[in-house]
Structures are given as structure tokens and as C-alpha cells.
C-alpha positions in Angstrom: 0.0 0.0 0.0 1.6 3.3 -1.1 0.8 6.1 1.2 0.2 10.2 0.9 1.3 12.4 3.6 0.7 15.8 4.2 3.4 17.4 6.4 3.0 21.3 8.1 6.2 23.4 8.8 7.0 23.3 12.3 7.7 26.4 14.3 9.1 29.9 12.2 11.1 32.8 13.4 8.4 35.6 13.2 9.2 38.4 12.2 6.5 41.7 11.2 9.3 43.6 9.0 9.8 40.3 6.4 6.2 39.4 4.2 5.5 36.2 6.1 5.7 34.2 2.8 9.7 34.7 3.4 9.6 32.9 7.2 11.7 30.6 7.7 11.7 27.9 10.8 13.0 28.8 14.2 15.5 26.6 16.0 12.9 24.4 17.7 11.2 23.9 14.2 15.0 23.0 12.7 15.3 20.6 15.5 12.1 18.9 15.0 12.6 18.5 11.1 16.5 17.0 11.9 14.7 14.7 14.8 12.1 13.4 12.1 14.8 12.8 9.3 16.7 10.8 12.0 13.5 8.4 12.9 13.5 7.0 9.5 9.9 6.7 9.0 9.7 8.4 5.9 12.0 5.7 4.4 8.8 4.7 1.4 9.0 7.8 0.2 10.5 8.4 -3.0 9.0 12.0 -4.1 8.4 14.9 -1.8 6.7 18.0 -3.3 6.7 21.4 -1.4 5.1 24.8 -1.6 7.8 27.4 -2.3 7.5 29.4 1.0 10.7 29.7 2.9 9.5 28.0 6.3 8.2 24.5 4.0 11.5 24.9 2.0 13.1 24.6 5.1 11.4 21.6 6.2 11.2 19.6 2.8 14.9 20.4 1.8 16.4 18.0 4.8 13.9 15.5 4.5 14.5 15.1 0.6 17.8 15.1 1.0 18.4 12.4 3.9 16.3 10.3 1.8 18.0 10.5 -1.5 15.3 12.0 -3.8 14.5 15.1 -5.7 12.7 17.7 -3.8 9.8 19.0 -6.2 8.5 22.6 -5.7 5.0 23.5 -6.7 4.1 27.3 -6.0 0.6 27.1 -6.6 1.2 25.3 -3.3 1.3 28.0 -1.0 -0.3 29.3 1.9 -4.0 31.0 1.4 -3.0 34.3 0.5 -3.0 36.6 3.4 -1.4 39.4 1.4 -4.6 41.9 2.1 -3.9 42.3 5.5 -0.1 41.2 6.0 1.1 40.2 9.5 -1.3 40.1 12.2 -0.7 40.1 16.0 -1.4 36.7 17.1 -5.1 37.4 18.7 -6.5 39.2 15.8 -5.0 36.3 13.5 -6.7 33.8 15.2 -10.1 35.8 14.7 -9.6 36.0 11.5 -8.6 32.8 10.7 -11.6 31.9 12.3 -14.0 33.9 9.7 -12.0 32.3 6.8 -12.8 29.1 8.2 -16.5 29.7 9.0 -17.0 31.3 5.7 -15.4 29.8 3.1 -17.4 31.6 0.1 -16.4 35.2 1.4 -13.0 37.1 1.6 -12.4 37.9 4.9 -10.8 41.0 5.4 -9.3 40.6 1.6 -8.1 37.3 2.4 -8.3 34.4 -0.6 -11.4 32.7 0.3 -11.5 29.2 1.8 -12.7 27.7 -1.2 -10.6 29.4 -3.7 -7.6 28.0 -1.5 -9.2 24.5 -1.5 -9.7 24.5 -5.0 -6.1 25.2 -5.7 -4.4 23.0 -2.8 -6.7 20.3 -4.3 -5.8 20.9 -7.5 -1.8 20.7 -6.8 -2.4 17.5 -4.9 -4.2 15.6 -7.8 -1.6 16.8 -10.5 1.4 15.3 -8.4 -0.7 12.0 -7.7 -2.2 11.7 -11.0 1.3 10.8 -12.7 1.3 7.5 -11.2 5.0 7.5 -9.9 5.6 5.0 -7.6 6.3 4.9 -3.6 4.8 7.0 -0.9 4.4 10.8 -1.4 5.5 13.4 1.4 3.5 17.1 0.9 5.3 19.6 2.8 3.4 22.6 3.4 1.3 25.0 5.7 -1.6 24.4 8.2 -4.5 26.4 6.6 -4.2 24.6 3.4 -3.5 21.3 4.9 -6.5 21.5 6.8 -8.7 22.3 3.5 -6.9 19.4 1.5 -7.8 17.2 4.8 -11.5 18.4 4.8 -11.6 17.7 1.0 -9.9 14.0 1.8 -12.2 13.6 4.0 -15.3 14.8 2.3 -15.9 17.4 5.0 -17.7 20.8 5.2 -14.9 23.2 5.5 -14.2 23.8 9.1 -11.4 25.0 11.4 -12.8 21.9 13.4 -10.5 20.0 11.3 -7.6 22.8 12.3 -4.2 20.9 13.1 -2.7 21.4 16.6 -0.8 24.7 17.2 2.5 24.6 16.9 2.9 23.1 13.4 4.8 20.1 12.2 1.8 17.8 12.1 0.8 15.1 9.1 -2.2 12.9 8.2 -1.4 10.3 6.2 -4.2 8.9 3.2 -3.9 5.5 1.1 -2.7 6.9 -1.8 -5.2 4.7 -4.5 -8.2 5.7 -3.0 -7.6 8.5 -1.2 -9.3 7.4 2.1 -7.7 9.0 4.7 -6.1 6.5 7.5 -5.4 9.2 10.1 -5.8 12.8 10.7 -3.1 15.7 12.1 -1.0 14.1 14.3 2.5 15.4 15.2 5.5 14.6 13.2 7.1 13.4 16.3 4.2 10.6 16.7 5.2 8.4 13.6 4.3 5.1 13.0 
């Protein structure tokens, strides 16, 4: 059974001066990422695709290379865009992220809506998997998205119910023929 996994960054250096698609991890996210290269559980994969923002490039880069394979970058992969408002203080992101959640057909605040994003995560997903390569397939990107390609998986009403944990770093993991998801957000740290 080949398997697809969907991987969020862990843990960025914040900073409100850089546009937040240039974030890259922190030191407890670079730790993280070099403690899940040395469990090994990724050893099936033979492709892993990530969105071109800095913090998954910084996550997908040391995992492609410990295992050997190209690293493909998609850049229709990216976060939803966010661009309308910039960086948020952490409160008022939360509420806002909230809205795009709970109304997926609006902007919010000039935000790509929920089902635009879905669409396009979606969309990036089936290209990769429709070439038929072979092995498992490690996504490497960003929590909002993640959780809209999990609600899709799981032919779920969009919903920040769905939401990974905070922190980042987490993965679900779906048979890769049928898409059925085996397991939702979990954190990287809790392989199999």
C-alpha cells in the first residue's frame, strides 16, 4: 500500500518587517525537522513535493535530502493568500482565521477565500498523484491549506474543526489509491 502524507512546517522565526511568505523555521522547528529525518519513518517515500515558501522549504529540503530524492517545488502550493492584511498580531489572526474558516465563500478582510484555496491545494495535490509514480508521497506545506486538503480528503464541510494542533509540524497520512484518509493531524514526532 503506497501512502500520501501531508506534512506542516513546524515552528518559524516571526518576524512583522519580512512578508511572512519569506519565514523561515526557528530553531525548535529546525530541530524537529532533523529529529524526524533521523526516525526514518519516511523511508517509502520516494517524491516529496513542497510549496515554495521559505518555512516549507526549510522543512522539505532535509527531508528530501536524507532520503536520496529530488525535492519538487510546486508554488501554486502556497499558503492561502493573506497578502490583504499582511502580519497580524497573534489574537487578531486567530479571529480572522476563524472567519475564513466559518465562511469559506467570502473574503475575509481581503483574504483568498477558503474555497478558492481549496480549489487550488486540491488541485496541486491531484496533478502530483495523478502521474502515477511509484512509492509513498511526502507534501510539505502549511496548516490552513493542509487543513482544506484534509476536509476535502475527507469529504468534509470546511471547518477550522479539522484545524491541526498549534504549533505546526503535524501530518495525516491517506492511502494513496483511493484516497481514504487513514489518520488525521498528528505530530510529526508521533510516527508510526
Amino acid at each position: 500500500m503506497t501512502l500520501v502524507r501531508y506534512l506542516t512546517h513546524p515552528q518559524v522565526r516571526i518576524d512583522p518587517a519580512v512578508p511572512v511568505p519569506s519565514w523561515g523555521l526557528n530553531e525548535v522547528g529546525r530541530a524537529r525537522v532533523r529529529a524526524l529525518v533521523a526516525a526514518g519513518w519516511l523511508a517509502g517515500t520516494t517524491q516529496v513535493v513542497a510549496s515554495a515558501e521559505q518555512k516549507a522549504l526549510d522543512t522539505a529540503e532535509p527531508i528530501a535530502a536524507a532520503l536520496g530524492v529530488r525535492m519538487e517545488v510546486r508554488h501554486a502550493m502556497h499558503e492561502n493568500d493573506r497578502s490583504a492584511t499582511g502580519f497580524l498580531p497573534p489574537e487578531e489572526f486567530e479571529r480572522v482565521a476563524n472567519d475564513f474558516f466559518a465562511r469559506p465563500q467570502q473574503s475575509v478582510r481581503g483574504w483568498e477565500r477558503a474555497a478558492d484555496a481549496q480549489a487550488r491545494i486540491v488541485g496541486e495535490a491531484e496533478a502530483v498523484l495523478a502521474r502515477g509514480d511509484d512509492g509513498d508521497v511526502l507534501f510539505v506545506g502549511h496548516g490552513g491549506v493542509g487543513t482544506l486538503l484534509l476536509c476535502h480528503y475527507m469529504q468534509a464541510t470546511i471547518d477550522r474543526a479539522h484545524d491541526q494542533p498549534g504549533g505546526g509540524g503535524n501530518y495525516f497520512t491517506m492511502r494513496r489509491a483511493d484516497r481514504k484518509v487513514l489518520h488525521t493531524w498528528r505530530p510529526m514526532e508521533d510516527a508510526p
